[in-house]
C-alpha atoms as one frame of an Amber mdcrd trajectory, in Angstrom:
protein
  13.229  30.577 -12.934  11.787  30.649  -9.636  12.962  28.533  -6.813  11.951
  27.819  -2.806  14.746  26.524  -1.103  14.488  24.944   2.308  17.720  26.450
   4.275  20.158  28.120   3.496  23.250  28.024   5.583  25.461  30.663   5.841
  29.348  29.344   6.914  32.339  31.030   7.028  33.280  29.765   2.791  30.374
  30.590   1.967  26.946  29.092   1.651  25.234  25.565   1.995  21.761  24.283
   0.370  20.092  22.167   1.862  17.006  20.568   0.429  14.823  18.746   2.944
  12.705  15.896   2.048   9.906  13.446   3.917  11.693  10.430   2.346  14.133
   8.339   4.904  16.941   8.268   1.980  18.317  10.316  -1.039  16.696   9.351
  -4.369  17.507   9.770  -7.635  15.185  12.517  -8.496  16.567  14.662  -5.611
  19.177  15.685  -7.431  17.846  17.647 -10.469  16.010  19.208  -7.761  18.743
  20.813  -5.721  21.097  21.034  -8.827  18.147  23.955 -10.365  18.076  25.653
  -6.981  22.060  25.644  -7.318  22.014  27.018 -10.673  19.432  30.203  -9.794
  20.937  30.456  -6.470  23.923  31.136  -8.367  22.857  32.877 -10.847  21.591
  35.300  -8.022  25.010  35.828  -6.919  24.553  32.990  -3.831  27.959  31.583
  -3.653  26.688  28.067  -3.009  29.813  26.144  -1.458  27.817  22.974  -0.393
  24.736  20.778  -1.511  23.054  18.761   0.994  19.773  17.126   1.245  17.905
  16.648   4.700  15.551  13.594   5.248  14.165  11.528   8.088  16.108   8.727
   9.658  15.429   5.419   9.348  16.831   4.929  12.593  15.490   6.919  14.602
  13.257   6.128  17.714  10.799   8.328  19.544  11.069   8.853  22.077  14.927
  10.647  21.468  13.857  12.435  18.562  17.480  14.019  18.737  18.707  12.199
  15.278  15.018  12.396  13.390  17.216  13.742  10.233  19.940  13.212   8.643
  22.060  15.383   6.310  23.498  13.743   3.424  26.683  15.718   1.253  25.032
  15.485  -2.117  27.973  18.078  -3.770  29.476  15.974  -6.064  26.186  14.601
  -7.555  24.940  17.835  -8.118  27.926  19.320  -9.643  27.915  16.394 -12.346
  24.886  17.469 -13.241  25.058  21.635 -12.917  26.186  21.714 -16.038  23.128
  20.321 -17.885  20.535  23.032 -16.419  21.055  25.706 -18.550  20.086  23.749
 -21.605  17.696  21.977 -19.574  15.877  25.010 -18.405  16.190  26.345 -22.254
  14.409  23.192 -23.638  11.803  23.614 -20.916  10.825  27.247 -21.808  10.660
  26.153 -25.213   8.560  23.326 -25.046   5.994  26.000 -22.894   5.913  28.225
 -25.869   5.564  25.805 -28.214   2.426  24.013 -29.411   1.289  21.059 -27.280
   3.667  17.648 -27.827   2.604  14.925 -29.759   4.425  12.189 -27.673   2.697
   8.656 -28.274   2.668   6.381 -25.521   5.515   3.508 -25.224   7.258   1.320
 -23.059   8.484   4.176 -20.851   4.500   4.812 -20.104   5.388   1.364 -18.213
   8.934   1.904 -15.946   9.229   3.731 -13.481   7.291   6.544 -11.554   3.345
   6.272 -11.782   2.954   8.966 -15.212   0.809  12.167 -14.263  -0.798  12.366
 -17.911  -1.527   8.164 -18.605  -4.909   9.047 -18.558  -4.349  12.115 -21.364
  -2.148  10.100 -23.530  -3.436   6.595 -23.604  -6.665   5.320 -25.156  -9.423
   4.012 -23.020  -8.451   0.588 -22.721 -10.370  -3.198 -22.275 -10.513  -4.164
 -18.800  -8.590  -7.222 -20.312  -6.042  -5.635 -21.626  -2.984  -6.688 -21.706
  -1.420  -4.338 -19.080  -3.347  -6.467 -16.272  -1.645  -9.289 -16.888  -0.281
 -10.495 -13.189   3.182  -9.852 -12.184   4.101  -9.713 -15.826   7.042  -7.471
 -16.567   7.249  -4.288 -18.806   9.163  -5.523 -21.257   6.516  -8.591 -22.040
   3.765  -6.750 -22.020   5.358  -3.627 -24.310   6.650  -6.553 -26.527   2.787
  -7.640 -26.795   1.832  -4.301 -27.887   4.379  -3.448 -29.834   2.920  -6.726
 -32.102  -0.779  -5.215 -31.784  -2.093  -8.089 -29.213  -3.477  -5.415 -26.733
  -6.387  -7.712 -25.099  -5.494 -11.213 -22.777  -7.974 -13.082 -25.606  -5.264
 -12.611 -28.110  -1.900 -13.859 -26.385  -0.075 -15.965 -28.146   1.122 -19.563
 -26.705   4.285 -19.219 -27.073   4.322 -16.041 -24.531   6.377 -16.856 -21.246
   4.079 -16.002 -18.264   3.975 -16.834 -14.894   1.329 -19.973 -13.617  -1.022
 -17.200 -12.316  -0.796 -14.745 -15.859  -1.555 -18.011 -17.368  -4.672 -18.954
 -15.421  -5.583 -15.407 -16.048  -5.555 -15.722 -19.787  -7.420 -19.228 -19.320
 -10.116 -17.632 -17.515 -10.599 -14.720 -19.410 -11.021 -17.283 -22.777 -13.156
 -19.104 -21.247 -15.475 -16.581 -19.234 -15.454 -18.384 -16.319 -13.851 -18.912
 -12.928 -10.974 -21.251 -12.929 -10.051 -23.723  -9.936  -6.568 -25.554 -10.420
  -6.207 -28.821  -8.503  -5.036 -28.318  -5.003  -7.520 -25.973  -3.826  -8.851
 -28.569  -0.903  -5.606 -29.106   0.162  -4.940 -25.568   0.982  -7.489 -24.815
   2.957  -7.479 -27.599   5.281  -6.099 -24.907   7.653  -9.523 -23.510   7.408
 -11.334 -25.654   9.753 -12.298 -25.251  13.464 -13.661 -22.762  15.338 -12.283
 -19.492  13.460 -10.997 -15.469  14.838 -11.309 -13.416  11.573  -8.957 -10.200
  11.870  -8.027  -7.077  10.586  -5.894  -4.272  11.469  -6.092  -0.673  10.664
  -2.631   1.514  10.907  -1.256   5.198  10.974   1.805   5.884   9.746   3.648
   9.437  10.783   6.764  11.316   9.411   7.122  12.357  13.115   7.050   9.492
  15.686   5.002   9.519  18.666   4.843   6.619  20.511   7.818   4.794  21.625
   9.919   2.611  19.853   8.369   3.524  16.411  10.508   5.636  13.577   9.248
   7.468  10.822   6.449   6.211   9.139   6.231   3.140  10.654   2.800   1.231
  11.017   1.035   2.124  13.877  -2.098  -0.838  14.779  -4.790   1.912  16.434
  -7.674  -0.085  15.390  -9.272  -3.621  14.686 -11.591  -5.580  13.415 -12.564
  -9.476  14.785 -15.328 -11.806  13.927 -14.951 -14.914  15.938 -16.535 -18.307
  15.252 -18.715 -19.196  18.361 -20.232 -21.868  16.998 -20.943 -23.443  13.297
 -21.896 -20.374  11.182 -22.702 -17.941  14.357 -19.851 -14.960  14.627 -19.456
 -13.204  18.219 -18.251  -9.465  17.091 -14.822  -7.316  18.738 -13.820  -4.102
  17.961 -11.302  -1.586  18.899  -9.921   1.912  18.122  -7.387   4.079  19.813
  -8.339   7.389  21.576  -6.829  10.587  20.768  -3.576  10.460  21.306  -2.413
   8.319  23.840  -0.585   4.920  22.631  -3.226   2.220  23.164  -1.097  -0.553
  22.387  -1.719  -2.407  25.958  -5.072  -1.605  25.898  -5.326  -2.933  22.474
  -3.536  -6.208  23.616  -5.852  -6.890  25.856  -9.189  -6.689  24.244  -7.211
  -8.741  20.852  -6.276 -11.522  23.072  -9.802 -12.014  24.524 -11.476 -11.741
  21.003  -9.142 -14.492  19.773  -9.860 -16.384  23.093 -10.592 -20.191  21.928
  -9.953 -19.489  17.978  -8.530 -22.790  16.499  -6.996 -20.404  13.728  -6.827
 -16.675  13.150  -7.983 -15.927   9.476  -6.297 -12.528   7.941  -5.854 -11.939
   4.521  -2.675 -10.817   3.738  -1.505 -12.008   6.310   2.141 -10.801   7.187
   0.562  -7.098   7.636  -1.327  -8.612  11.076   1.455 -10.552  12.276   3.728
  -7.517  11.639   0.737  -5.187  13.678   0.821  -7.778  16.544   4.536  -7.999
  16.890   4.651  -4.046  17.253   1.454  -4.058  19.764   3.470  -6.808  22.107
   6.350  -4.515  22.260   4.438  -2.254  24.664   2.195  -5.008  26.303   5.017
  -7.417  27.942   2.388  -8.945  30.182   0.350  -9.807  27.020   3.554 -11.330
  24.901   2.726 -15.342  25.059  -1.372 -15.000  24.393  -0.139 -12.614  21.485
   2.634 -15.099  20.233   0.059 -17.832  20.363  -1.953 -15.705  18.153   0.457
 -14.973  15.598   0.916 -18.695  15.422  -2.185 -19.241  14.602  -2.227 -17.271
  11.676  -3.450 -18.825   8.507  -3.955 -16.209   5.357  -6.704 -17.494   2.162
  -4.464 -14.940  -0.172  -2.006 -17.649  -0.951  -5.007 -20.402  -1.731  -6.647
 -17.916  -4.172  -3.445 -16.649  -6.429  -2.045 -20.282  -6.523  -5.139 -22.096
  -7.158  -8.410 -19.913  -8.543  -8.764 -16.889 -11.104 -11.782 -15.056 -11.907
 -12.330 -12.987 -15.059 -13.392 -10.079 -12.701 -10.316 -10.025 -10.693  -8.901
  -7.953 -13.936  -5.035  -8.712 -12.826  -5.163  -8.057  -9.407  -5.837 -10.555
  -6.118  -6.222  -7.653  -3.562  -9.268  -8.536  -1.373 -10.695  -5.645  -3.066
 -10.549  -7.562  -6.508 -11.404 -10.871  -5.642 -14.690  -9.961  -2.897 -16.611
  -8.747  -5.704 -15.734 -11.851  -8.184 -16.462 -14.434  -5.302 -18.802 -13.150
  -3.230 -21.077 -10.722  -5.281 -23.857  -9.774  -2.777 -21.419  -8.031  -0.207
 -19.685  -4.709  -1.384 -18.359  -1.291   0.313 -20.573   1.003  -1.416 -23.145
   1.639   1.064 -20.059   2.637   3.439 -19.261   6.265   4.249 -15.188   4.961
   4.026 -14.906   2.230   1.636 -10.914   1.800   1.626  -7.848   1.941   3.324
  -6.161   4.490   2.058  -8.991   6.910   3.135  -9.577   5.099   6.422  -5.927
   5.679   7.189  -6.504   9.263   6.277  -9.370   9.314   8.857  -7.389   8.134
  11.336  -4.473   9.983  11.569  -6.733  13.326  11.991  -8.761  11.820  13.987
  -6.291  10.445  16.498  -3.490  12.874  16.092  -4.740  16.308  14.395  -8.563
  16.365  16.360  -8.743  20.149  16.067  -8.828  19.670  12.370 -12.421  17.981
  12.543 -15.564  19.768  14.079 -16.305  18.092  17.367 -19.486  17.504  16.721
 -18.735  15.387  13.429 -16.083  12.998  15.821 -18.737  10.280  17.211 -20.028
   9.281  13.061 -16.644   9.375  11.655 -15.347   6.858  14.510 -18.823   4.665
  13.688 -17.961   5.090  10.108 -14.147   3.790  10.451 -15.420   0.752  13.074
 -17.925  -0.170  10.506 -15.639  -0.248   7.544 -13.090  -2.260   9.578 -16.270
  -4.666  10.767 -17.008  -5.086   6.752 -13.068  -6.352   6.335 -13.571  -9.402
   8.611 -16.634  -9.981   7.591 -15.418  -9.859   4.238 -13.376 -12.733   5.218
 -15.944 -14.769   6.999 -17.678 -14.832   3.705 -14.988 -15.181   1.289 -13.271
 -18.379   3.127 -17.092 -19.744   3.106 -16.974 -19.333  -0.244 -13.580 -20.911
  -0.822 -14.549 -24.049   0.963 -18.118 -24.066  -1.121 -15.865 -23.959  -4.704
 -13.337 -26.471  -3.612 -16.417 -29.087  -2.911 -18.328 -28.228  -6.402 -16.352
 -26.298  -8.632 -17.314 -24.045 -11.256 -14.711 -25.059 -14.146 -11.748 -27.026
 -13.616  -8.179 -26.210 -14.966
C-alpha cells in the first residue's frame, strides 16, 4: 500500500497527520482516507499520535487571508475505524486479483455520490426512462424498476408524484407539449419595456478580491439585451480585465444597460440577484440604481415548471432543456463555448492564470465567452416571446 500524505508534523509525543482538503468542512469520506494513511504510516514505524484534516474556511475574508484553513481533530473518528483497514485493504487486493465483478445495478446506483462506472454497468436507457422523472426520489423510482416499469409511458396511476412528474408523464403519453391553466397569469410580469440579463462567475479556493471567501461567486462578466422599443433589443456587455476586481466598473455599465427597463428578465433568477448584491458591496455609490434593479427582477423558470412540460425537456427545466423544446431554431452549437461550466473554466484562466494561455489566442477566447454570454439573454428574449405566444394559442391543454 502506497500512500501521499499532506504533512506530517513532528511534536514532542510524537507525530500528527494531517490531510488537507479543498472542501470548507470535514466529510464523511475523509475519514477512510486518513484512517489508510494511519494504518501504513504505522505500519512504517510512524508513531502517528494525532489525525487531523486541513480545509478552507468558510469564514474567511480576503483580504486577511490569516485564517484561510482550519484544522479539524479528526482522532477519534479515525481510530473507530483503524481497525477495519486491514481487512479492508485484504478484500481490496483480492478483488484486483480476482476476475472482474458481476455487480448488477440497484438502488444504490441511485444515492449518493455521482457512480464512476454508471455508464459500464447500466444498459443504454430510453430518454423517457424512468430515472428522469422530476424531483422524484430514489426510492420511487427504484420501486418502479424493481416492478419492470422502466419507461414514463408505463407508470402506473396509483404512483405518488409531484404536479410537475405528473405533467411529465402526461406529456410524454401524449407526445405533445402540455400548458396547465395559469400560464397567462404568470407572466403578466412580462410586459413593458424589458432588460434581459445574465451573469457569468468565477469561483476560487483562494480569495482575491475583498470581502469574498473561498469559492464564492465572483460576477466578472455579463450579458444584457434591453427592450428599446416593441421587438427592437439595444445590446450591453461586460467582462472583467485580468486581475483587478471590476466590481465598480461593472456597476456602472449594469445600471446604464438596465436604464428605463420596466422589468429585468433572468432565468433563474436568485443567481443574478445574488451576483448584484455582491457587485454593490464594492460600488457604494451605485447601491440604490442596483437595489432598484434587483427589484425589478422577474424570473420565467417558475412559469415554465409550474405551468408547461415538453416531451423534450427529458426531466429537467434548466434553460438548457427547455430552449431547445420551445424555441427550436436557436441552439449553442455553432458556439466555440456552449456552457457554463466551460465558460467558467475560461474565465478563471483567463482572468486569473493569463500566462497559462498564449497571448496571441486572448482577444478570440474573450469574443468567444462575450458571445456565449450574448446567446444567454438572447436566449431569454426569445424564450419569454415564446411563452407569451403559447399562453395566447396553446398547443394542448392539461
Amino acid at each position: 500500500m502506497f500512500v501521499a500524505v499532506d504533512i506530517l508534523e513532528h511534536t514532542d509525543s510524537g507525530y500528527n497527520l494531517i490531510e488537507v482538503k479543498s472542501t470548507t468542512g470535514v466529510k464523511d469520506e475523509h475519514i477512510p482516507d486518513i484512517a489508510v494513511q494511519a494504518h501504513v504510516l504505522s505500519k512504517a514505524g510512524i508513531d502517528v499520535r494525532g489525525m487531523e484534516l486541513m480545509h478552507l474556511n468558510r469564514e474567511c475574508r480576503y483580504p486577511d487571508l490569516s485564517n484561510l484553513f482550519v484544522r479539524d481533530d479528526v482522532s477519534e473518528q479515525v481510530k473507530d475505524i483503524l481497525p477495519l483497514i486491514p481487512q479492508a485493504i485484504e478484500d481490496q487486493m483480492r478483488a484486483i486479483e480476482g476476475d472482474f465483478p458481476d455487480v448488477g445495478f440497484g438502488e444504490h446506483c441511485l444515492t449518493g455520490r455521482d457512480c464512476p462506472f454508471h455508464d459500464r454497468c447500466w444498459p443504454e436507457i430510453d430518454k423517457h426512462h424512468v430515472l428522469t422523472l422530476y424531483r422524484t426520489d430514489a426510492n420511487t423510482k427504484w420501486d418502479l424498476l424493481q416492478r419492470g416499469i422502466d419507461s414514463i409511458l408505463d407508470v402506473p396511476s396509483d404512483v405518488t408524484l409531484n404536479k410537475q412528474a405528473q405533467r411529465q408523464v402526461r406529456a410524454v403519453t401524449k407526445d405533445a407539449t402540455i400548458i396547465g391553466p395559469g400560464l397567462a397569469e404568470a407572466l403578466a410580469p412580462f410586459e413593458g419595456r424589458l432588460a434581459h440579463l445574465d451573469f457569468e462567475t468565477v469561483s476560487l479556493a483562494v480569495p482575491v478580491w475583498d470581502g469574498f471567501g473561498p469559492w464564492h461567486q465572483m460576477p466578472v462578466q455579463f450579458s444584457c439585451h434591453t427592450e428599446v422599443a416593441p421587438g427592437e433589443f439595444e445590446h450591453h456587455e461586460f467582462l472583467a480585465e485580468a486581475g483587478a476586481d471590476c466590481r465598480s466598473e461593472m456597476a456602472a455599465v449594469l445600471v446604464e444597460s438596465c436604464r428605463g427597463a420596466d422589468a429585468v428578465v433572468a432565468y433563474n433568477a436568485g443567481f443574478e440577484k445574488n451576483c448584484i448584491r455582491k457587485i454593490a458591496e464594492a460600488a457604494p455609490e451605485h447601491v440604490a440604481d442596483l437595489t432598484a434593479i434587483t427589484d425589478k427582477l422577474i424570473d420565467p423558470l417558475p412559469a415554465i415548471r409550474n405551468y408547461i412540460y415538453d416531451p423534450e425537456f427529458l426531466g429537467s427545466f434548466s434553460l438548457k432543456a427547455v430552449l431547445p423544446a420551445l424555441v427550436p431554431d436557436l441552439s449553442y452549437d455553432d458556439l466555440e463555448i456552449s456552457e457554463g461550466q466551460t465558460a467558467s473554466l475560461h474565465l478563471s484562466r483567463l482572468l486569473f492564470q493569463p500566462h497559462m494561455i498564449p497571448e496571441q489566442e486572448r482577444p478570440a477566447l474573450r469574443r468567444n465567452l462575450l458571445e456565449y454570454c450574448r446567446r444567454d439573454t438572447w436566449a431569454t428574449v426569445r424564450l419569454v416571446s415564446t411563452l407569451k405566444e403559447l399562453a395566447a394559442g396553446g398547443i394542448a391543454r392539461d
